[in-house]
N, C-alpha and C positions, 0 to 999 in steps of 0.2 A: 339503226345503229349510227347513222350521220349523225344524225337529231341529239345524241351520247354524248359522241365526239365535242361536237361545237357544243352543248352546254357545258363538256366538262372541263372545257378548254376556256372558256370564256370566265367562268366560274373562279378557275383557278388562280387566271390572269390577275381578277380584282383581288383576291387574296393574297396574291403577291407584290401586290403595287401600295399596299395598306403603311408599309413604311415610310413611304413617298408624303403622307398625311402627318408625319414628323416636320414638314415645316412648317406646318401649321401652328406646331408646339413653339416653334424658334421664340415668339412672342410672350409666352404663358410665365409668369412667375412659377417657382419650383412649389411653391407653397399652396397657390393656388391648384397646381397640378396635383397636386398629391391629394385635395381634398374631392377633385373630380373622381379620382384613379379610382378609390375604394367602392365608390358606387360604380363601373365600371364591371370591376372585378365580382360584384354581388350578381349583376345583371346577366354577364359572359357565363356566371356559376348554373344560373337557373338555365338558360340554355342549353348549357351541355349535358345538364341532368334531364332537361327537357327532350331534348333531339335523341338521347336515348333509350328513354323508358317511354316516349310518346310517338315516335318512330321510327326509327331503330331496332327494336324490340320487336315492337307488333308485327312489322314485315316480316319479321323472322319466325315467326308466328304463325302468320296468314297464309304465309306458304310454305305451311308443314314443314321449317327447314330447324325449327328451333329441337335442339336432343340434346344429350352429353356432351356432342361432339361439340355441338356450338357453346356447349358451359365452359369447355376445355379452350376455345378461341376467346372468349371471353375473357379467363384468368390469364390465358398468354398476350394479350391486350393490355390488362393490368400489370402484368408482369415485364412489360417491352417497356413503359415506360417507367418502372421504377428502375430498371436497370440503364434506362438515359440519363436518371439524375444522380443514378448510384457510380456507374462509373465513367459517364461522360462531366460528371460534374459541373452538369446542368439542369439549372431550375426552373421555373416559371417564376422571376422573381419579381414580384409588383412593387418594390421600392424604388422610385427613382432615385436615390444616393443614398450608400451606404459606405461607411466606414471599412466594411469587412473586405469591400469588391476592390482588387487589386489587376494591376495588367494583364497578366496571365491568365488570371478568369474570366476579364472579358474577351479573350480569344477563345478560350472552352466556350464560353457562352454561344459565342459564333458556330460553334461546330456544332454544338448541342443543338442551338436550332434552326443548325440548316438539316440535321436529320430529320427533326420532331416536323419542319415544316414538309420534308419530303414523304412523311407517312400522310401527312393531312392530303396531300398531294393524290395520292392511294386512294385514300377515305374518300373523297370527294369523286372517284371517277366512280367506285365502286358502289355511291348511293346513288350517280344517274345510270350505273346499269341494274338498278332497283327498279327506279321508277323516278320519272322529271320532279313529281311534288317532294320525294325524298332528297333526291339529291339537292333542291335549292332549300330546304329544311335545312340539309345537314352545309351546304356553302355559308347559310347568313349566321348557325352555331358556330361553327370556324370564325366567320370574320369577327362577329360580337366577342369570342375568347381572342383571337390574334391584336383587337387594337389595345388592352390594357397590357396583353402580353409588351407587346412592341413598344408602348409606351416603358413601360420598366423598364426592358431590355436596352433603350438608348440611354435612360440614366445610367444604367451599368458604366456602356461604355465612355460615356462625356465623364463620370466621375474619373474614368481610367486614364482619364487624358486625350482621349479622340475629340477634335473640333466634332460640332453640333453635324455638321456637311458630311464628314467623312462617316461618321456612325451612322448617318441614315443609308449612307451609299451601299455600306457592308452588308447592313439587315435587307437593305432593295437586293443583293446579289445571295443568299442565304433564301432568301424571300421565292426567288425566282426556281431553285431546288423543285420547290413542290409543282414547279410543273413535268418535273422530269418524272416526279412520284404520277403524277396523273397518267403521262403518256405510255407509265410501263405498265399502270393499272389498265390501261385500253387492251392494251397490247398483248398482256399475261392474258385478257379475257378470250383470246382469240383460240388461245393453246389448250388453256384451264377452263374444263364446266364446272357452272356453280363458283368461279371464283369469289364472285362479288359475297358468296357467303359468310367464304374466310374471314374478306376482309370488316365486313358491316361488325361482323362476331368483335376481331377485331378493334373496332370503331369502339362500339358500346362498351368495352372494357377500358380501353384510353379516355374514351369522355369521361366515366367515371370516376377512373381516380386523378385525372388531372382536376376534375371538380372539388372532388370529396380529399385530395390530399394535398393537393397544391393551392385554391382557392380559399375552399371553407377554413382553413388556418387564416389566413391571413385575414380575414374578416374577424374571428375570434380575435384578433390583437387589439384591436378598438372596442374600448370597455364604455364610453358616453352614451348612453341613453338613446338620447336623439337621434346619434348617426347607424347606431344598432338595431335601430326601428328602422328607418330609412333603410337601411342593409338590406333589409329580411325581406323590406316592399318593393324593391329592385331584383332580390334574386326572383321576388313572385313573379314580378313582371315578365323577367326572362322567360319561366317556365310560361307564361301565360301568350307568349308571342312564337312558342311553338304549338299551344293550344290553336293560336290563331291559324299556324299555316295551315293545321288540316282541313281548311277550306278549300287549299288548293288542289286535295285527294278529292274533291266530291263532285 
């Protein structure tokens, strides 16, 4: 149970320090940014369809835990997060600047994700009380979705008026949330059997539709040829780099 602990602690940590790699950006033309971002967003896509159906899934599977009841955690998975974007009025928005983002929603954005970070938080304790190969599956499909996430998200807010400084500060303290989600995820495990069920159920229904509802659109809005091919060879790769980790199962 140590062994849990400090991965899912350790885990959590880098996932929450992913903002901190905004200065990095301080340098990047917006232009140039934005032409990385898209294959970003293609790659983080394959992942999270990856870590769920390659898995996610199976362990749910393999230890007879998968019925109704886990279809029913699944759609409430799905369903938790449409209701963060529906009435937290927040997105996963991959545009660094837009017209639309005004002050006030880059404070919702903030709160939108420091919840969305505090379930990843959850997610993450509950796949190392799976098993170690799972749970760092499911840490590096988080990180790969969190950097294009975080990348748009500081557009948000520099368009709103926040220096480059202060918008990485806010998402580092947003950021840090999901370790609170880890340590209650340990914690709840102590009380609750079979917790990590819930949540993994859980999990696989949030990866998917943050995949398949918040992702794959934005891909769809780039019509050129070239970068649409590129697209589809990046989300492969994603899926293809959770094919890789089940080396780590053998």
């Amino acid at each position: 149970m140590n062994q849990v602990w400090l991965y899912s602690i350790i885990s959590v940590l880098i996932v929450s320090i992913i903002p901190l790699g905004g200065i990095v950006l301080l340098g990047i033309k917006l232009d140039r940014l934005k032409k990385i971002l898209i294959y970003l967003v293609s790659f983080s896509a394959g992942a999270l369809f990856g870590d769920a159906f390659i898995h996610l899934l199976p362990e749910l599977i393999r230890e007879g835990s998968y019925n109704w009841l886990a279809g029913v955690y699944i759609i409430t998975g799905i369903l938790l997060f449409f209701i963060l974007e529906k009435f937290v009025h927040w997105q996963h928005c991959h545009a660094p600047i837009s017209k639309h983002h005004v002050h006030p929603f880059a404070y919702m954005n903030l709160v939108g994700d420091g919840l969305h970070n505090f379930i990843d938080g959850l997610i993450i304790a509950a796949s190392y009380m799976v098993s170690i190969p799972v749970g760092i599956a499911t840490t590096i499909a988080v990180i790969l979705h969190e950097i294009p996430q975080e990348i748009g998200d500081l557009g948000v807010m520099i368009y709103a008026g926040f220096s480059r400084v202060r918008a990485i500060m806010l998402h580092l303290v947003t950021g840090l949330v999901a370790v609170l989600g880890t340590l209650l995820g340990l914690w709840m495990a102590k009380f609750f059997a079979n917790i990590e069920i819930l949540l993994i159920s859980v999990a696989i229904g949030g990866f998917i539709y943050i995949a398949g509802s918040d992702l794959i659109p934005e891909l769809h809005k780039e019509t050129n040829t070239k970068v649409s091919i590129t697209q589809i060879l990046f989300l492969i790769l994603g899926v293809c780099v959770m094919l890789a980790l089940l080396l780590l199962e053998v």
